[in-house]
C-alpha positions in Angstrom: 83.5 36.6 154.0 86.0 39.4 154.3 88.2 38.2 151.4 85.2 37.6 149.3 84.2 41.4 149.9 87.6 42.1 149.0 88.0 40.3 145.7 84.7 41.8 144.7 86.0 45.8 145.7 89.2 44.4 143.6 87.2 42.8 140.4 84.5 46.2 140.4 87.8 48.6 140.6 89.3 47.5 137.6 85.8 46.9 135.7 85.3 50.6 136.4 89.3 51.7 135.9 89.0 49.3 132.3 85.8 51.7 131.3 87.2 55.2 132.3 89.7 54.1 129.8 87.7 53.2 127.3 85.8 56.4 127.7 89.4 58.4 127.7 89.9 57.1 124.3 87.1 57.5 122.7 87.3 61.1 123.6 91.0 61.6 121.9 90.2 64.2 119.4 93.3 64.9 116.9 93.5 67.8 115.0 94.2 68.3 111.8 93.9 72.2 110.9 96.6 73.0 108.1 98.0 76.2 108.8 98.6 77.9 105.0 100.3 81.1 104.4 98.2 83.0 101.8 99.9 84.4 99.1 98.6 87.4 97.8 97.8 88.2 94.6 100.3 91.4 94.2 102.9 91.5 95.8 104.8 94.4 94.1 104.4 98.2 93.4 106.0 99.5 91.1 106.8 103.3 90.9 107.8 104.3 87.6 109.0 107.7 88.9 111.6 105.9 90.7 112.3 103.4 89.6 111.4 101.4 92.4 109.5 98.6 93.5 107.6 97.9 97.0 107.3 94.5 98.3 104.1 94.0 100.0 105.1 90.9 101.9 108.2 92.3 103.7 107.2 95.7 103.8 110.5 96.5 102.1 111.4 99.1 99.4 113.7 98.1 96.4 115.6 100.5 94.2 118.7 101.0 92.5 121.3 102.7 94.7 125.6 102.9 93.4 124.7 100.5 90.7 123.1 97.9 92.9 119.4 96.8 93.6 119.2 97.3 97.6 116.1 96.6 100.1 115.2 99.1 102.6 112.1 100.0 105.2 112.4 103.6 103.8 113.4 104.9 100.3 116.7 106.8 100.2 117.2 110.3 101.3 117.9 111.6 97.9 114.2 110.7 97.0 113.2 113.2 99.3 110.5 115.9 98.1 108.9 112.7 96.4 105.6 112.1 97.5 104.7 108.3 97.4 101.6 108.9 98.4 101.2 111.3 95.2 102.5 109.4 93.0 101.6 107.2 90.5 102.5 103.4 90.9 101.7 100.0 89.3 100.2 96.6 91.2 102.4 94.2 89.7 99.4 91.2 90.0 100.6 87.5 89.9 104.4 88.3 89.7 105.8 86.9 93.2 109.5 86.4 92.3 112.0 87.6 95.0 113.9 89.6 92.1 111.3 91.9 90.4 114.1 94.1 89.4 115.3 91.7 86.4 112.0 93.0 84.8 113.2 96.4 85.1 113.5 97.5 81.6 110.6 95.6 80.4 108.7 97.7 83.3 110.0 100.7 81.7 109.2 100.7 78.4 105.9 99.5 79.6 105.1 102.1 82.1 107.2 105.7 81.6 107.9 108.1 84.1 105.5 110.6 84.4 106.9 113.7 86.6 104.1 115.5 86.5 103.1 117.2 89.6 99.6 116.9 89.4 97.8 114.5 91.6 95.7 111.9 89.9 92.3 110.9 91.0 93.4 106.9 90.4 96.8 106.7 91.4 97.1 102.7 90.9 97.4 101.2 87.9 96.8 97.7 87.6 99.0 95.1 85.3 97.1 92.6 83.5 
């Protein structure tokens, strides 16, 4: 009697171990969330009064210094008395090279320097 007992405790164990783990597994949720960086759609400034460019992305100024395009968090000490808050500046939209500088000429011609020290009500000037 006692090993029939047994053999039934044995038999319902594994009945109830085989449909916990059935239950497990149908519980296994997988997750599939793509993580995408968004790209925005300007990434540039330009300031014609400079010369310059600001890259949104890296928070980074570029502008020419010695003959050579360099990338700082701050623009360069002989700027100084420039307000780039004041000044007038130009969303670059859709252009997301790493080198907007190579444009530089075509940016001039497009947009002159104005060093006017009025304050304008619309200080950004969008490309299209």
């Amino acid at each position: 009697m006692y090993t029939r007992v047994r053999l039934l405790q044995v038999i319902l164990f594994f009945l109830i171990q085989s449909s916990f783990a059935q239950i497990q597994l149908e519980t296994v949720y997988v997750s599939r969330n793509k993580t995408t960086k968004a790209i925005p759609a300007v990434r540039y400034y330009y300031y014609p009064n400079l010369q310059a460019y600001y890259d949104i992305c890296t928070a980074r100024y570029l502008y020419m210094k010695d003959g050579e395009w360099i990338t700082a968090e701050h623009i360069a000490p002989n700027y100084r008395g420039y307000s780039l808050y004041n000044s007038n500046y130009i969303l670059l939209e859709g252009f997301t090279n790493d080198e907007p500088y190579l444009l530089i000429n075509e940016h001039k011609k497009k947009y002159p320097a104005n060093y006017s020290s009025k304050r304008r009500k619309d200080n950004a000037l969008v490309q299209k």
